[in-house]
C-alpha positions as CSV (number, residue, x, y, z in Angstrom):
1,X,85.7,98.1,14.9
2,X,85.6,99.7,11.7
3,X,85.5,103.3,10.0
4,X,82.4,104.1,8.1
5,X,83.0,106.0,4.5
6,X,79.6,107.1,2.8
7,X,79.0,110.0,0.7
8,X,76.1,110.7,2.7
9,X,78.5,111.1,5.7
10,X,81.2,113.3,3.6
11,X,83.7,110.9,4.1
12,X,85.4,108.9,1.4
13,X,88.8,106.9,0.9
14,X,91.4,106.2,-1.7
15,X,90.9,102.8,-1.9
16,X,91.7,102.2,-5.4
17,X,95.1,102.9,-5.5
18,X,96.4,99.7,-3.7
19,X,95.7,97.8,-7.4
20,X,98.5,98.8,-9.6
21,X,99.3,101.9,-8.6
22,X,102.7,102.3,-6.7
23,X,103.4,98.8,-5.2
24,X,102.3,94.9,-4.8
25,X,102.8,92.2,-2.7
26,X,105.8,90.2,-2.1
27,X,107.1,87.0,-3.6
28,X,107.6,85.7,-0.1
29,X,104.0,86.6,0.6
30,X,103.0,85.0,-1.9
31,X,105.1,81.6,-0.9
32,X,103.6,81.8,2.7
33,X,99.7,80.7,1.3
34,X,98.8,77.2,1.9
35,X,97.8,75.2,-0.4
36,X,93.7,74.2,-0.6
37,X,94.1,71.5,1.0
38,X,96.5,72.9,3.7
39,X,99.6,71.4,2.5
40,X,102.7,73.9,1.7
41,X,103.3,75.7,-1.2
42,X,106.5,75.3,-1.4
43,X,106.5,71.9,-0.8
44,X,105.2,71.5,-4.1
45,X,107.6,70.2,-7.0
46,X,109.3,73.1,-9.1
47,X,107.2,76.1,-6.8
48,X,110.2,78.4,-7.2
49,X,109.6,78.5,-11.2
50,X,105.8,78.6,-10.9
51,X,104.1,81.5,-13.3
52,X,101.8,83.7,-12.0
53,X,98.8,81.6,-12.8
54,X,100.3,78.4,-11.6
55,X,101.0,79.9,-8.3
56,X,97.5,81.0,-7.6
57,X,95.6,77.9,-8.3
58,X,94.4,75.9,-6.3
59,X,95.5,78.3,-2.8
60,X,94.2,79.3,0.5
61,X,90.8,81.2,-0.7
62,X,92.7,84.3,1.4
63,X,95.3,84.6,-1.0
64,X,92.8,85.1,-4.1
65,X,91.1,88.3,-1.9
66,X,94.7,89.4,-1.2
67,X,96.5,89.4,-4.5
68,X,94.6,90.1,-7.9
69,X,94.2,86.7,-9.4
70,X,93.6,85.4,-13.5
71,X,90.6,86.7,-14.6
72,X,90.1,89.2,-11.6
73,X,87.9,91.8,-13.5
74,X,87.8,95.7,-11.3
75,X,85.1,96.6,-13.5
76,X,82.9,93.5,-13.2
77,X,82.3,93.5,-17.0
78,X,84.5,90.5,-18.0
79,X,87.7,92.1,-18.4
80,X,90.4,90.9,-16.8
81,X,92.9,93.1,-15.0
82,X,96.3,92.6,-16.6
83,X,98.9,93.0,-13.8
84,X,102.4,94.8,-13.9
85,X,105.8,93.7,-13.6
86,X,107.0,96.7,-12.8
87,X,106.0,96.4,-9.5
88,X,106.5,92.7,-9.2
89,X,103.1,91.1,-10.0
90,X,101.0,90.1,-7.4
91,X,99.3,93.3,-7.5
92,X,96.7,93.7,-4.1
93,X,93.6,93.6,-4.4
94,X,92.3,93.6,-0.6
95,X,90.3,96.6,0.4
96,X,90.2,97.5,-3.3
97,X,86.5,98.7,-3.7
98,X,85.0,95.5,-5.8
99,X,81.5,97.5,-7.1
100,X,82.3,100.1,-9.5
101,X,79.7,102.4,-7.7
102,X,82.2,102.5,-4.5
103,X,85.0,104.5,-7.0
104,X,83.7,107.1,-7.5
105,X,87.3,109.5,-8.4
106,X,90.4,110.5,-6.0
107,X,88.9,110.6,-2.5
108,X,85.9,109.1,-3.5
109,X,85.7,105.6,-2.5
110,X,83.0,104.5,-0.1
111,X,84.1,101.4,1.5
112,X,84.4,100.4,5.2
113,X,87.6,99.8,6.3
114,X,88.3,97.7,9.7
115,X,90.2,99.2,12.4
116,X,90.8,96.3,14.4
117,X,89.4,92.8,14.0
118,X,88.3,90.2,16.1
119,X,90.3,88.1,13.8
120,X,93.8,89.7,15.4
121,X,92.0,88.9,18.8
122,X,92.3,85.4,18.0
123,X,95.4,85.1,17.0
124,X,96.7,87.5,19.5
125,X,95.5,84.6,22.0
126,X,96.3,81.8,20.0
127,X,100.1,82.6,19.6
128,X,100.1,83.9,23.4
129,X,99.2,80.4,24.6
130,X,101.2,78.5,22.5
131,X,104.3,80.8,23.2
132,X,103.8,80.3,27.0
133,X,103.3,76.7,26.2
134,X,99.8,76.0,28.0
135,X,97.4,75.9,24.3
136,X,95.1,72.9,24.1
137,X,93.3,71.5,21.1
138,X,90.7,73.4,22.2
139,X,92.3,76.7,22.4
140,X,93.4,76.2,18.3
141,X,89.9,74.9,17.7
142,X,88.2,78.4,18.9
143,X,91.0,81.2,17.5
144,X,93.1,80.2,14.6
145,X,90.4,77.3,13.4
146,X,87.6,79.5,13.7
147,X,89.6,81.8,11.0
148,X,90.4,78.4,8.8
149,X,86.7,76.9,8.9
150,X,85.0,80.4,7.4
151,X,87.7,80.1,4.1
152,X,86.9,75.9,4.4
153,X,90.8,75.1,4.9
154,X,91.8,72.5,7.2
155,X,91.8,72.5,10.7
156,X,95.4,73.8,12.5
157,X,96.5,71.0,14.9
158,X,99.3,70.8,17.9
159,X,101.7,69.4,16.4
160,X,102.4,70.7,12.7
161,X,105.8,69.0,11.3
162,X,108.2,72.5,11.1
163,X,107.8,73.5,7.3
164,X,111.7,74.1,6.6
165,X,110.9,77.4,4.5
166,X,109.5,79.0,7.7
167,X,112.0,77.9,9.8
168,X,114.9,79.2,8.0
169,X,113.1,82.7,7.8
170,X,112.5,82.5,11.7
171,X,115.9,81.0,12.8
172,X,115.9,79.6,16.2
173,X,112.3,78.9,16.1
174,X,111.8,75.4,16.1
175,X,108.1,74.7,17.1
176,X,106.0,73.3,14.2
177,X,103.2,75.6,15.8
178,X,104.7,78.5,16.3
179,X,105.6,78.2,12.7
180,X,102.1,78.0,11.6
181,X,100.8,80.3,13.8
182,X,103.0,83.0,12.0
183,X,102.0,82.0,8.4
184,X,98.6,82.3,9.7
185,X,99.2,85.7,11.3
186,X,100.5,86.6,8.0
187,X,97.9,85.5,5.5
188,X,94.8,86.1,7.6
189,X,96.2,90.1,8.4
190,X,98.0,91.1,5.2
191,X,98.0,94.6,4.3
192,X,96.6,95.3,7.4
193,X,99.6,97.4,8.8
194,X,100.8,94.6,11.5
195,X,103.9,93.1,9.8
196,X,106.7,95.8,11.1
197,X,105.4,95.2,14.8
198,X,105.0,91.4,14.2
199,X,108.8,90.9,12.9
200,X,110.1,93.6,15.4
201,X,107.9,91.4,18.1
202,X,109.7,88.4,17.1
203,X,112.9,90.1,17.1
204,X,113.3,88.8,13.5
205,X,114.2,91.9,11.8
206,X,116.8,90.4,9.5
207,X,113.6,89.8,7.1
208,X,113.4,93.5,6.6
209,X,116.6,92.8,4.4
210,X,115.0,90.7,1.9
211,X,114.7,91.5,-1.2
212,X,110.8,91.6,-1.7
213,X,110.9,90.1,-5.4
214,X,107.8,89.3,-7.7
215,X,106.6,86.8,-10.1
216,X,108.8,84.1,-11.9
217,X,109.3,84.8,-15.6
218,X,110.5,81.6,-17.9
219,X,111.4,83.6,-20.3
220,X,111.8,86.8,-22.3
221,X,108.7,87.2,-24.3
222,X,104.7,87.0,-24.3
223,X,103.5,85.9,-21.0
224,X,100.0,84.8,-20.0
225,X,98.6,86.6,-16.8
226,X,94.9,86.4,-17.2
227,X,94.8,83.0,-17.2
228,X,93.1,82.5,-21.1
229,X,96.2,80.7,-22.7
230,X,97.0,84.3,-24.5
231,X,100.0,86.4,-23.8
232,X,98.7,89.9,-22.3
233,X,101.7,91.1,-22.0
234,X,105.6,91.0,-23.2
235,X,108.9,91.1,-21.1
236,X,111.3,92.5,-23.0
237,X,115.4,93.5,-23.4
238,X,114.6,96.3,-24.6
239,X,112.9,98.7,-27.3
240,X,115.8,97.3,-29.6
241,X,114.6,93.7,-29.5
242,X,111.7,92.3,-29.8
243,X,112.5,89.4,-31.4
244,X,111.3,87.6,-28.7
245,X,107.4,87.8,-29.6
246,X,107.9,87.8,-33.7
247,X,106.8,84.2,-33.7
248,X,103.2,86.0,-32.0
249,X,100.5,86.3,-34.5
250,X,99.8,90.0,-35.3
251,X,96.6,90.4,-34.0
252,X,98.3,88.6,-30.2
253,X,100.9,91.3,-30.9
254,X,98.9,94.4,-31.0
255,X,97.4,93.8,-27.8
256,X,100.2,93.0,-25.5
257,X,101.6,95.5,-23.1
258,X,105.1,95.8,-23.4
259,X,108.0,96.5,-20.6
260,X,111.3,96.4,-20.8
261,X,114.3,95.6,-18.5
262,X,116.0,98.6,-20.5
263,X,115.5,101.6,-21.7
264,X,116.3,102.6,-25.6
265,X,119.9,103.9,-24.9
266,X,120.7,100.6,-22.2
267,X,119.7,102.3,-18.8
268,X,118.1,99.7,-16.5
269,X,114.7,100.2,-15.5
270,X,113.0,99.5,-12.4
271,X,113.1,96.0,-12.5
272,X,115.5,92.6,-14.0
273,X,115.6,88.9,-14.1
274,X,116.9,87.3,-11.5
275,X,118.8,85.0,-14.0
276,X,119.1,87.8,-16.8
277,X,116.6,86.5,-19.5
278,X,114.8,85.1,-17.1
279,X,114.0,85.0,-13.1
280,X,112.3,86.0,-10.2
281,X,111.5,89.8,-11.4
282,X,113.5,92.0,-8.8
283,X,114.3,95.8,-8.6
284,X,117.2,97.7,-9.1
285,X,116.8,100.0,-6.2
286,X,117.5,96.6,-3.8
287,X,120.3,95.6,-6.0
288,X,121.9,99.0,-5.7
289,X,121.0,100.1,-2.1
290,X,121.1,96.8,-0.5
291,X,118.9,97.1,3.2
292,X,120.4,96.5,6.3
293,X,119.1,95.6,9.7
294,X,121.7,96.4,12.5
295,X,120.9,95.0,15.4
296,X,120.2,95.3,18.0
297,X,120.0,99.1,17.3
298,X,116.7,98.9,14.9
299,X,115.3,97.2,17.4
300,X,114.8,100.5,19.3
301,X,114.5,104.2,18.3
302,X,116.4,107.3,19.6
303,X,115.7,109.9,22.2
304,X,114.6,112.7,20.3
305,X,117.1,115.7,19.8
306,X,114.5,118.2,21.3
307,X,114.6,116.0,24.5
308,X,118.9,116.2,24.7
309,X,118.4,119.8,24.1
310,X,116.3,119.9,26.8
311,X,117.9,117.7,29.1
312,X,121.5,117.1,28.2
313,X,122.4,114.5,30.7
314,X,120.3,112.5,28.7
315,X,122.0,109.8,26.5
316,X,121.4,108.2,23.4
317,X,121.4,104.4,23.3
318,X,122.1,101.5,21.5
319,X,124.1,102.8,18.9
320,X,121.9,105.7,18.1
C-alpha cells in the first residue's frame, strides 16, 4: 500500500530533507548491518574505530540505500555528497528522491512513499512463529529469506549462534533467532516509523536511553568521507587552531568544510569526541540532559486530564 505524489495529482512531499537537513542515523544502526557475506559487523577486528568509509564497505546492500554512502552523488552528476558531523554522519538517504526531476523545491517532491509493506508482513509472521516457538525452515525460507534473497545476502537459518552485541542490547533474550530476527526487523524497516512500537513491543525500552552517537573520528583534522583518498572535510578544536590541517596542501585546504567542537570564545557546539581529540562524535544535548526510561511507567500513557475532569473517580496509573 503506498501514497501516490504527482504533480499531475497536486500532491507533492518533502522528501529531501531527510539528507542532511536536521538529523541522521544512529551509530548503533549503523553497527546492526551485516556484513556481505552475512557475518557481523562487529565481529570484525577493530569495528569500533572504523571511519566512515571503512564501515560501509563491503555491507548488507540495505544499509548503502539507508545511509548516504562514499561517492553517493544527489545530483547524479558525479559529485559526491560530503556528509555532516554535526549530526553524526550517517546521513539517510532512504526515500530521498534519487532523480533530480523528483525535487522539484519545498513541497515539491514527487515520490511514492509506502504505507505499509508486504515486507513488515513477513516479518510480522516470521518473528510471530519463532516467538511462539512452532517456525520451521520453511517458515524462514518464505518471510525473512524472501527479504535476504532480493539484496543477495545469505539465507537466515534456525539456529543462528546469539551475536553477543544483540544480546546485551536485548537482555534476557537468549535465542540466536530471535536475535536475528530483530536485526532484520531493523535493517529491512529503517526509517519507516516502526522502531518506538518495536522496542516498546519488546518491552526493551532501556534502548531509548542510548546515546545515538555518529561516526568514529581518529583524529582532529582532514577526514576523507567521499571515499577518494582526499580530506573533504576538517574536524576541528576550534576557530583558534587549525593547526591540525597545516601539513594539507593549499589547494586540499581551500576545499574542506570546516566544523568545530567549539565556538571562537570556547562554547561547545553541538557535538564532541568521545575521547576529546578524538571518538565516537556525540552531542551535547545527551551529555547534558541525559534520557531516562522509567519503567514500567513509559511503558504506558496517562488518562487524559479532560477525562478526570469528566469523570473524577477515574485514576491515573502507573506512576503517571
Amino acid at each position: 500500500m503506498w501514497a501516490d505524489y504527482q504533480q499531475a495529482l497536486g500532491a507533492a512531499n518533502n522528501t529531501h530533507t531527510v539528507l542532511g537537513y536536521q538529523w541522521a542515523l544512529s551509530n548503533s544502526l549503523a553497527e546492526t548491518y551485516l556484513m556481505k557475506d552475512g557475518t557481523a559487523f562487529t565481529a570484525q577486528p577493530g569495528y569500533a574505530t572504523k571511519t566512515l568509509v571503512e564501515v560501509l564497505k563491503d555491507r548488507d546492500p540495505r544499509m548503502n540505500e539507508t545511509i548516504a554512502s562514499p561517492g553517493f552523488s544527489p545530483n547524479q552528476d558525479g559529485r559526491p555528497y560530503v556528509t555532516k558531523p554535526t549530526i553524526g554522519g550517517y546521513d539517510q538517504v532512504k526515500f530521498y528522491p534519487r532523480l533530480p526531476s523528483q525535487r522539484q523545491g519545498w513541497d515539491a517532491n514527487y515520490t511514492a512513499l509506502p504505507v505499509y509493506r508486504y515486507a513488515e508482513v513477513l516479518l510480522n509472521l516470521a518473528e510471530a512463529k519463532a516467538e511462539l516457538g512452532t517456525i520451521t525452515l520453511t517458515d524462514l525460507n518464505n518471510t525473512v529469506n524472501l527479504l535476504r534473497a532480493r539484496v543477495q545476502m545469505p539465507a537466515m537459518t534456525l539456529t543462528p549462534a546469539a551475536d553477543p552485541v544483540l544480546a546485551a542490547q536485548y537482555p534476557g533474550v537468549t535465542s540466536g533467532l530471535l536475535l536475528e530476527l530483530r536485526r532484520e526487523r531493523r535493517v529491512e524497516l529503517a526509517c519507516e516509523g516502526l522502531r518506538f512500537a518495536d522496542l516498546m513491543r519488546w518491552k526493551a525500552g532501556a534502548r531509548f536511553q542510548d546515546a545515538q552517537g555518529g561516526m568514529y573520528v581518529p583524529a582532529l583534522g582532514g577526514l576523507d568521507v567521499t571515499g577518494d583518498g582526499n580530506p573533504d572535510i576538517a574536524i576541528l578544536a576550534s576557530p583558534n587552531d587549525e593547526s591540525p590541517i597545516a601539513g594539507l596542501p593549499e589547494d586540499v585546504k581551500k576545499n574542506l568544510t570546516k566544523f568545530y567542537l567549539k565556538d571562537k570564545d570556547g562554547k561547545d557546539n553541538n557535538f564532541y569526541l568521545s575521547e576529546g581529540t578524538k571518538g565516537r562524535i556525540l552531542f551535547t544535548v545527551d551529555r547534558d540532559q541525559p534520557r531516562t526510561f522509567v519503567e514500567p511507567k513509559y511503558y504506558y500513557r496517562p488518562i487524559p486530564q479532560q477525562q478526570t475532569i469528566l469523570n473524577p473517580a477515574l485514576k491515573q496509573i502507573f506512576g503517571w
